[in-house]
Biopython code that builds the backbone (N, CA, C, O; Angstrom):
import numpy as np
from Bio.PDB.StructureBuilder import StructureBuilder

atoms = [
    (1, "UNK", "N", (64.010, -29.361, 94.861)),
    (1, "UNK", "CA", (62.629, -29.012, 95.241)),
    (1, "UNK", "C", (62.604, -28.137, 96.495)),
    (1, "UNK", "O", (63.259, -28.318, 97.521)),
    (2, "UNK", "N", (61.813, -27.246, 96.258)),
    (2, "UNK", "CA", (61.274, -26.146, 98.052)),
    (2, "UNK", "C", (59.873, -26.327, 98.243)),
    (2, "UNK", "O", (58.875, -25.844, 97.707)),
    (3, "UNK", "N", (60.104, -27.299, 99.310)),
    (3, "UNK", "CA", (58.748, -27.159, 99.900)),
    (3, "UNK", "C", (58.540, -25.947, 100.674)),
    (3, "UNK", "O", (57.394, -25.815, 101.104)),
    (4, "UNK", "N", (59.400, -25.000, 100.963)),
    (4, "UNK", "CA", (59.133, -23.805, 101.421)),
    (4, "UNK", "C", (58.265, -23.205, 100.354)),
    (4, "UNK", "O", (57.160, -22.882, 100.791)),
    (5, "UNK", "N", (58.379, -23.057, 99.568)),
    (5, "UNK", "CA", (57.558, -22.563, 98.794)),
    (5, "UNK", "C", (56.593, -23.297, 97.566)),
    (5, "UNK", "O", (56.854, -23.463, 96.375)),
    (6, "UNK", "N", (55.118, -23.741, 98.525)),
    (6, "UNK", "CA", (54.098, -24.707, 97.610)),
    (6, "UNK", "C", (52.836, -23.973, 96.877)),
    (6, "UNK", "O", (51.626, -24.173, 96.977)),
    (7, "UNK", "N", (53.729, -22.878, 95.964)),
    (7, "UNK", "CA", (52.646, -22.222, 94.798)),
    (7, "UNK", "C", (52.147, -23.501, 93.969)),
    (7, "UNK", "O", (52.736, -24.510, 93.581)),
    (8, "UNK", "N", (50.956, -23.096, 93.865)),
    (8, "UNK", "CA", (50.164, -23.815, 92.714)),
    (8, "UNK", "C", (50.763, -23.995, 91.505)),
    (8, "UNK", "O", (50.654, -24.915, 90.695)),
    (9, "UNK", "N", (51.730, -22.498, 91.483)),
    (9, "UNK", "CA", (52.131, -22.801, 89.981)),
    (9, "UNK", "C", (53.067, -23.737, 90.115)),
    (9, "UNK", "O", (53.317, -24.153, 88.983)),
    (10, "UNK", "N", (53.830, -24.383, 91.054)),
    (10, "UNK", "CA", (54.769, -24.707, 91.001)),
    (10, "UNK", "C", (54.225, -26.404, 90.735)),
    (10, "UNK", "O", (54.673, -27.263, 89.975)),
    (11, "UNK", "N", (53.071, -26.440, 91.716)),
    (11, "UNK", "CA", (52.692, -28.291, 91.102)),
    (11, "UNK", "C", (51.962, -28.336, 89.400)),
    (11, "UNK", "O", (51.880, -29.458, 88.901)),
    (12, "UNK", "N", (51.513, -27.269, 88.657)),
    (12, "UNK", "CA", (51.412, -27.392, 87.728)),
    (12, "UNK", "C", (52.819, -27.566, 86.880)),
    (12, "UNK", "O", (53.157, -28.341, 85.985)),
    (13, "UNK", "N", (53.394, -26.635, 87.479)),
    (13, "UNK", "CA", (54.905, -27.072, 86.877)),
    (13, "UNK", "C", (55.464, -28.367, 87.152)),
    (13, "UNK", "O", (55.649, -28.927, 86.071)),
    (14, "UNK", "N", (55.833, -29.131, 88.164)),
    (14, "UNK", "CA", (56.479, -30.021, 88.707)),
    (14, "UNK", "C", (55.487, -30.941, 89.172)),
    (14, "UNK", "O", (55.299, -31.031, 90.385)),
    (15, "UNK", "N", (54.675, -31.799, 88.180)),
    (15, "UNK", "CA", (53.799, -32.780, 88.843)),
    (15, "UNK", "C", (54.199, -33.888, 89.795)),
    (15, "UNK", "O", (53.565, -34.606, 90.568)),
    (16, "UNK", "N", (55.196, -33.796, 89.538)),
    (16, "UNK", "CA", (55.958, -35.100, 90.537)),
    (16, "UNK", "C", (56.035, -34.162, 91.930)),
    (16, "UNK", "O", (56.128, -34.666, 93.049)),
    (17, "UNK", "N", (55.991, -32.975, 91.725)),
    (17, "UNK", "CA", (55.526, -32.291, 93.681)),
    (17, "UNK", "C", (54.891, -33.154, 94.615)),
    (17, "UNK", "O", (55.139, -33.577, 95.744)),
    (18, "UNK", "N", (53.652, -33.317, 93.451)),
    (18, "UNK", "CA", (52.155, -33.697, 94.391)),
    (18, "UNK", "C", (52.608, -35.345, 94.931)),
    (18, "UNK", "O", (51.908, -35.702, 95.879)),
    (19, "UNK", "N", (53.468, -36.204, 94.563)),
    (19, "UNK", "CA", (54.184, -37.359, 94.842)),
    (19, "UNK", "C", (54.728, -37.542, 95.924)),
    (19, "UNK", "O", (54.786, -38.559, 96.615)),
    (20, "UNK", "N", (55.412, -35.860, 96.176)),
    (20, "UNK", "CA", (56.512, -35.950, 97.145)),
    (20, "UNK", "C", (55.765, -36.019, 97.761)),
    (20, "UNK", "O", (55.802, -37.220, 98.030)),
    (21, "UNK", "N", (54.339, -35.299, 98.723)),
    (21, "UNK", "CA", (53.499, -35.270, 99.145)),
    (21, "UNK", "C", (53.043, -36.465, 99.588)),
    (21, "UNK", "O", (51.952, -36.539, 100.154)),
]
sb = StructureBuilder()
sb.init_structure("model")
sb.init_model(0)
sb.init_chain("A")
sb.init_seg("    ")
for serial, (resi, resn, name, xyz) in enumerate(atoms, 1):
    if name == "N":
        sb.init_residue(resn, " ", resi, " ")
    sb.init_atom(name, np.array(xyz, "f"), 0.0, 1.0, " ", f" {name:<3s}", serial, name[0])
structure = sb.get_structure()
Protein backbone atom coordinates (compact mmCIF):
# COMPACT_ATOMS: atom_id res chain seq x y z
CA UNK A 1 0.00 0.00 0.00
CA UNK A 2 1.15 4.02 -0.68
CA UNK A 3 -0.29 6.19 1.34
CA UNK A 4 1.77 8.61 -0.56
CA UNK A 5 -0.45 8.41 -3.00
CA UNK A 6 -4.49 8.58 -1.75
CA UNK A 7 -6.34 8.80 -5.32
CA UNK A 8 -9.87 8.10 -5.08
CA UNK A 9 -9.33 5.67 -7.57
CA UNK A 10 -7.24 3.88 -5.55
CA UNK A 11 -9.94 3.39 -2.45
CA UNK A 12 -12.40 2.37 -5.05
CA UNK A 13 -9.88 -0.05 -5.98
CA UNK A 14 -8.56 -1.21 -2.59
CA UNK A 15 -11.50 -0.92 -0.12
CA UNK A 16 -9.59 -2.20 2.64
CA UNK A 17 -7.54 1.48 2.15
CA UNK A 18 -10.35 3.20 3.88
CA UNK A 19 -9.56 0.53 7.04
CA UNK A 20 -6.10 1.38 7.08
CA UNK A 21 -7.35 4.76 7.82
Amino acid sequence: MEPDVPLPQTLLSHPSYLKVF
